[in-house]
N, CA, C and O atoms as a DFTB+ gen file, in Angstrom:
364 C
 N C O
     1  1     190.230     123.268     203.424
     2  2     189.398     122.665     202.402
     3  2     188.473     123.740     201.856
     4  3     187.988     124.609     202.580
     5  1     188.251     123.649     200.572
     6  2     187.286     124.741     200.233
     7  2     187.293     124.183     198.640
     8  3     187.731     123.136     198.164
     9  1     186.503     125.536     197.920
    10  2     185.904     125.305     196.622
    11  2     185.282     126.466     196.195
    12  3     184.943     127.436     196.873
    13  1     185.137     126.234     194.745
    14  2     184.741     127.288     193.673
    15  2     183.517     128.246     193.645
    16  3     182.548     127.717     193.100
    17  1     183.281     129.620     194.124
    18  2     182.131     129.946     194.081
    19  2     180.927     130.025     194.414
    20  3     180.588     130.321     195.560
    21  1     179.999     129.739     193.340
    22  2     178.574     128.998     193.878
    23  2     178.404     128.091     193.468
    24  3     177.249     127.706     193.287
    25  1     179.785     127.120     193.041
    26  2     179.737     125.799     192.787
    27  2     179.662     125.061     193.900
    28  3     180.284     125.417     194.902
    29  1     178.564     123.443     193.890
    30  2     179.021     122.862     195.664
    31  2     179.778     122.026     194.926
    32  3     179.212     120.933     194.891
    33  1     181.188     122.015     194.080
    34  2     182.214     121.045     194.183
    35  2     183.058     121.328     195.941
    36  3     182.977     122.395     196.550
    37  1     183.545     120.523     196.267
    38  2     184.259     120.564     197.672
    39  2     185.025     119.522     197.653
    40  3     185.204     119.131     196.500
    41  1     185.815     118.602     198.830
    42  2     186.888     118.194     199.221
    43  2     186.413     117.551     200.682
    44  3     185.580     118.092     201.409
    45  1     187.044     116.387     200.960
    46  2     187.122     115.353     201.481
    47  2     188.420     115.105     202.225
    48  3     189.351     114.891     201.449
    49  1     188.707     115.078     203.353
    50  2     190.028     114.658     203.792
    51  2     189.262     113.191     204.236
    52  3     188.162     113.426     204.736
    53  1     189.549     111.917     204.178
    54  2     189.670     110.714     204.367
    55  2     190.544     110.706     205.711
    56  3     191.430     111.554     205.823
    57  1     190.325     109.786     206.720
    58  2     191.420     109.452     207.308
    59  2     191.356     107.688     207.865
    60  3     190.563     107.164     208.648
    61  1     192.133     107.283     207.358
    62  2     192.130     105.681     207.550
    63  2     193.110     105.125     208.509
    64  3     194.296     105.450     208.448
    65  1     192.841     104.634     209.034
    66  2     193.385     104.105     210.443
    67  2     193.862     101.915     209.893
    68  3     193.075     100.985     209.712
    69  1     194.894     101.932     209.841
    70  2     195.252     100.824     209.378
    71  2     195.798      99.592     210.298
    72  3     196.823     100.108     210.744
    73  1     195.753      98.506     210.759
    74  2     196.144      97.700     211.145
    75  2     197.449      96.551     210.811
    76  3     198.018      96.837     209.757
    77  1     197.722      95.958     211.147
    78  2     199.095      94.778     211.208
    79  2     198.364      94.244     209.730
    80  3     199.113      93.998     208.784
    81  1     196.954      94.087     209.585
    82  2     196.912      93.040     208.726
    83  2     196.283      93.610     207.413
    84  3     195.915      92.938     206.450
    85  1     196.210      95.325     207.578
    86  2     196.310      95.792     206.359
    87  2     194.652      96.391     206.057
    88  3     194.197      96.950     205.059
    89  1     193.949      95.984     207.461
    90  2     192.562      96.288     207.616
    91  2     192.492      97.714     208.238
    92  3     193.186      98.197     209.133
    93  1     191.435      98.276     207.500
    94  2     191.354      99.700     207.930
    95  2     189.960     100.104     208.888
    96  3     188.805     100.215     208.476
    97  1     190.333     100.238     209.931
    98  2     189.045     100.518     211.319
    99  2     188.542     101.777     210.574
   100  3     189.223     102.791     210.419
   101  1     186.860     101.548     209.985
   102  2     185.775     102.634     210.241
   103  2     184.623     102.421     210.907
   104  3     183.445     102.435     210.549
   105  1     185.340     102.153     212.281
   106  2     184.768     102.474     213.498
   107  2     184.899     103.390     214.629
   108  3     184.330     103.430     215.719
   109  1     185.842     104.154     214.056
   110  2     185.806     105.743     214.791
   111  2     184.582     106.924     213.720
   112  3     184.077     106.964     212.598
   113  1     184.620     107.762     215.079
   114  2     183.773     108.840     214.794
   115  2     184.601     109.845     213.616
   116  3     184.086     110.428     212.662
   117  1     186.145     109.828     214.060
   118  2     186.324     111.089     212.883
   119  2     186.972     110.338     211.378
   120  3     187.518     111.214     210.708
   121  1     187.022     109.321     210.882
   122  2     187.419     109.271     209.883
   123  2     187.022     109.838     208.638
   124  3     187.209     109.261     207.567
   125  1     186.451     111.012     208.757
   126  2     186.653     111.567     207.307
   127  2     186.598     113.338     208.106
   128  3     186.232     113.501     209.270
   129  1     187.020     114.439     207.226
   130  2     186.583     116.039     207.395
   131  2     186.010     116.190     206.353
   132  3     186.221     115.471     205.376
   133  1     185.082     117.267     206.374
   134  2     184.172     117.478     205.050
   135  2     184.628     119.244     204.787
   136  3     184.589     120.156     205.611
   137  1     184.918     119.271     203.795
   138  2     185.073     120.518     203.719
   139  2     184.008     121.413     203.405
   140  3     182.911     120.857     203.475
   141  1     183.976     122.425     203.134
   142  2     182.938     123.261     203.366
   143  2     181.861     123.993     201.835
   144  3     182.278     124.849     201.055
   145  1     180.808     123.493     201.801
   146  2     180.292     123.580     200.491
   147  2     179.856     124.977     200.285
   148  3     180.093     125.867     201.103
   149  1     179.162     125.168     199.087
   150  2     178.634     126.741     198.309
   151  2     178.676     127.573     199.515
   152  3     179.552     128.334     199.927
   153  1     177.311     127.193     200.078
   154  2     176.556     127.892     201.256
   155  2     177.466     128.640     202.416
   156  3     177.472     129.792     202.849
   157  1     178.338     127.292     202.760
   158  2     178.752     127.476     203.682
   159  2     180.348     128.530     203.580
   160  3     181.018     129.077     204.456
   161  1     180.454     128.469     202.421
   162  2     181.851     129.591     202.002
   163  2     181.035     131.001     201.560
   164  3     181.589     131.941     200.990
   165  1     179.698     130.967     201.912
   166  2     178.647     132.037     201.693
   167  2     179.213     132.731     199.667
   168  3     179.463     133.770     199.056
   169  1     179.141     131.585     199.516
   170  2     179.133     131.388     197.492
   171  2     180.004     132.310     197.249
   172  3     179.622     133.279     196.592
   173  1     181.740     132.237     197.826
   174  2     182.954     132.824     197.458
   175  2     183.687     131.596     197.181
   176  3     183.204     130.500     197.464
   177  1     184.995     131.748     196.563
   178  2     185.576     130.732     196.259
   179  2     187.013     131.400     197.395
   180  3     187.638     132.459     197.356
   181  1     187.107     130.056     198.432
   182  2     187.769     130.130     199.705
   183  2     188.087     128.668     200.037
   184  3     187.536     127.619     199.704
   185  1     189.360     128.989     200.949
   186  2     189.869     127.773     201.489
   187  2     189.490     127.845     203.230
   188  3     190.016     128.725     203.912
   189  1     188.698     127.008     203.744
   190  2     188.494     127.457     205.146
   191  2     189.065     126.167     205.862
   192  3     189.258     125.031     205.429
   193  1     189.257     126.700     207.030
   194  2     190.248     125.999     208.228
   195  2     189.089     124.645     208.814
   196  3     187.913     124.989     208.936
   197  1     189.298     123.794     209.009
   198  2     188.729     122.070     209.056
   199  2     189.185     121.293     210.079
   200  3     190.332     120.881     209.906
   201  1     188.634     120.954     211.120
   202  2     189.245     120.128     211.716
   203  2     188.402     118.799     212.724
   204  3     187.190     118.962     212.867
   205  1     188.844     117.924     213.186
   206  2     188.277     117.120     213.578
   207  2     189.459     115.975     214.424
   208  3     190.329     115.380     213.787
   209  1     189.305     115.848     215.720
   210  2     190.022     115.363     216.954
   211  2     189.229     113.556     217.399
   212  3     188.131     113.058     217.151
   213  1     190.240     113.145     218.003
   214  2     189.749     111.798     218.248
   215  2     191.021     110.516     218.927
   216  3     192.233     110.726     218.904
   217  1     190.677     109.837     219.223
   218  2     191.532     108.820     219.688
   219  2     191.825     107.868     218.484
   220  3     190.947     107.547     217.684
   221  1     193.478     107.320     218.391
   222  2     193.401     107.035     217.421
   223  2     193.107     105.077     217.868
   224  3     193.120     104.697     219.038
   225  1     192.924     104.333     216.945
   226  2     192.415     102.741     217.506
   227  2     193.114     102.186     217.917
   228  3     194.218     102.338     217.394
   229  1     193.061     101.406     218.823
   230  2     193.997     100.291     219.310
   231  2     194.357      99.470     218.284
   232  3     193.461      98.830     217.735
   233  1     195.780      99.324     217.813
   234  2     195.924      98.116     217.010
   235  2     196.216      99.030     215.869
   236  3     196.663      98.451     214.879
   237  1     196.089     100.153     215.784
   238  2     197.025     100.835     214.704
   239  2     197.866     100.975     213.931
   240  3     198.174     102.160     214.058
   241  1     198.582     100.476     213.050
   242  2     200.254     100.715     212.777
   243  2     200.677     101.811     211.734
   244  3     201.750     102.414     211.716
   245  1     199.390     101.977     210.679
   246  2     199.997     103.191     210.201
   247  2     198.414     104.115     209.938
   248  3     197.273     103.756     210.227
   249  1     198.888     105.399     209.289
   250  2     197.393     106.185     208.989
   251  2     197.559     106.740     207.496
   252  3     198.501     107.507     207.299
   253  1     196.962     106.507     206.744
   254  2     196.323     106.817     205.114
   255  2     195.830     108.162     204.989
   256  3     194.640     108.226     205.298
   257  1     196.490     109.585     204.536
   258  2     195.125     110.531     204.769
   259  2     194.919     110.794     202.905
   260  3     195.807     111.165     202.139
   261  1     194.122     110.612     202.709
   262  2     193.315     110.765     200.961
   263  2     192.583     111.707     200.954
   264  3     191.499     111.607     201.529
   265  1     193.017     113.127     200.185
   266  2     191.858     114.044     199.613
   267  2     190.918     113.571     198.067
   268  3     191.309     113.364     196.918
   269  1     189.942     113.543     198.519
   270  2     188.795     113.567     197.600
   271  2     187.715     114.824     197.069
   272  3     186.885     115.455     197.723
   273  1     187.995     114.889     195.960
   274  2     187.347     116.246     195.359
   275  2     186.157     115.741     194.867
   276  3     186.131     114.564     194.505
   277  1     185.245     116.378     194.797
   278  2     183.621     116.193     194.002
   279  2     183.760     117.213     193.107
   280  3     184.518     118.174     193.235
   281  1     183.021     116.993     192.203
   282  2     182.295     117.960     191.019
   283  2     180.985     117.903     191.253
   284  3     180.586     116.827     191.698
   285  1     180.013     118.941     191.047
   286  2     178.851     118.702     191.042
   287  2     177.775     119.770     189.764
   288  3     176.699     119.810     189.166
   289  1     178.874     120.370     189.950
   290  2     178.690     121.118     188.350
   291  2     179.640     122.070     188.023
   292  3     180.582     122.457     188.714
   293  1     179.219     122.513     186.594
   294  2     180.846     122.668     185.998
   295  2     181.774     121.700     185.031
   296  3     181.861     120.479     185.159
   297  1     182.442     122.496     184.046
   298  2     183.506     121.465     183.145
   299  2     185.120     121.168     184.066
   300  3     186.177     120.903     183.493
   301  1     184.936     121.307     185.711
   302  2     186.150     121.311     186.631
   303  2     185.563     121.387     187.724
   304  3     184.554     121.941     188.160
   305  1     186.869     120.318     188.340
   306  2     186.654     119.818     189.700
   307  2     187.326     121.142     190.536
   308  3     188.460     121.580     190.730
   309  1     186.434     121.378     190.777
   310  2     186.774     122.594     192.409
   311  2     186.594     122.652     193.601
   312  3     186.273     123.660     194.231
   313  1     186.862     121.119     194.201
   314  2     187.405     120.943     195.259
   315  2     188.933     121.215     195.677
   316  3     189.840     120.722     195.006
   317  1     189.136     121.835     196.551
   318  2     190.668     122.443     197.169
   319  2     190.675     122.273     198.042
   320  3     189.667     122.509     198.708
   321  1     192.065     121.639     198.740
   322  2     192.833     121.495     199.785
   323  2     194.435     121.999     199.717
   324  3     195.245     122.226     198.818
   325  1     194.426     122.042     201.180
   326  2     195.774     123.598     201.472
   327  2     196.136     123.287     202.528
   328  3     195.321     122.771     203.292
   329  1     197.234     123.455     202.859
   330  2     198.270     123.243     204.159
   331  2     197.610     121.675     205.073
   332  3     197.480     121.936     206.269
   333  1     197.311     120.590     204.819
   334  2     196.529     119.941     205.590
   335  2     198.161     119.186     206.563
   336  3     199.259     118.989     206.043
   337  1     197.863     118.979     207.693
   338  2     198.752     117.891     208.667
   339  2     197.933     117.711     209.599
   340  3     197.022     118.313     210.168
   341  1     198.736     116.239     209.642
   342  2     197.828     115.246     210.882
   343  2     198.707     115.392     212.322
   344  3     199.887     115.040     212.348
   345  1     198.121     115.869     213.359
   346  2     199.247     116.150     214.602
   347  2     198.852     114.779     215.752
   348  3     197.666     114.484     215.896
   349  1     199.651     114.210     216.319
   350  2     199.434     113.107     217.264
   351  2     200.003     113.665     218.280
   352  3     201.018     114.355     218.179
   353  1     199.209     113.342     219.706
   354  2     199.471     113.815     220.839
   355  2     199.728     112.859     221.680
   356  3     199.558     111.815     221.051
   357  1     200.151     112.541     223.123
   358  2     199.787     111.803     224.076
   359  2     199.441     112.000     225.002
   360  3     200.113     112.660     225.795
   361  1     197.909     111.375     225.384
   362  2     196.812     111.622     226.189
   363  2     196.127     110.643     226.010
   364  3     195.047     110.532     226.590
């Protein structure tokens, strides 16, 4: 996830955890990654590595992942996302 410069446009990975009846649990800790704003790309325009671990809910059946870009200034959205996958383990 990353973004433009010394713009704080950035990027959002969403992650939605869905049920039998089409209801989505945001009652876990990791449902969303935030990608990394101005400051924090020290005001280069970069894609940096993101991540965030967790159990997934009981009652699960499928998972939604949605990138969301912001603008916050600028005539363009320069939020970016790059290589993203969701890995499931058992544990």
């Amino acid at each position: 996830l990353g973004g433009y410069g010394t713009e704080g446009d950035m990027s959002i990975l969403m992650i939605m955890f869905v049920d039998a009846s089409d209801n989505v649990d945001y009652t876990t800790d990791f449902n969303y990654v935030q990608g990394p704003d101005a400051a924090a790309r020290l005001n280069i325009t970069s894609l940096q590595f993101s991540s965030v671990t967790g159990r997934v809910p009981l009652g699960t059946v499928y998972v939604v992942l949605k990138v969301v870009s912001f603008q916050q200034v600028g005539p363009y959205v320069d939020g970016y996302a790059d290589q993203i996958s969701f890995v499931l383990s058992q544990g």
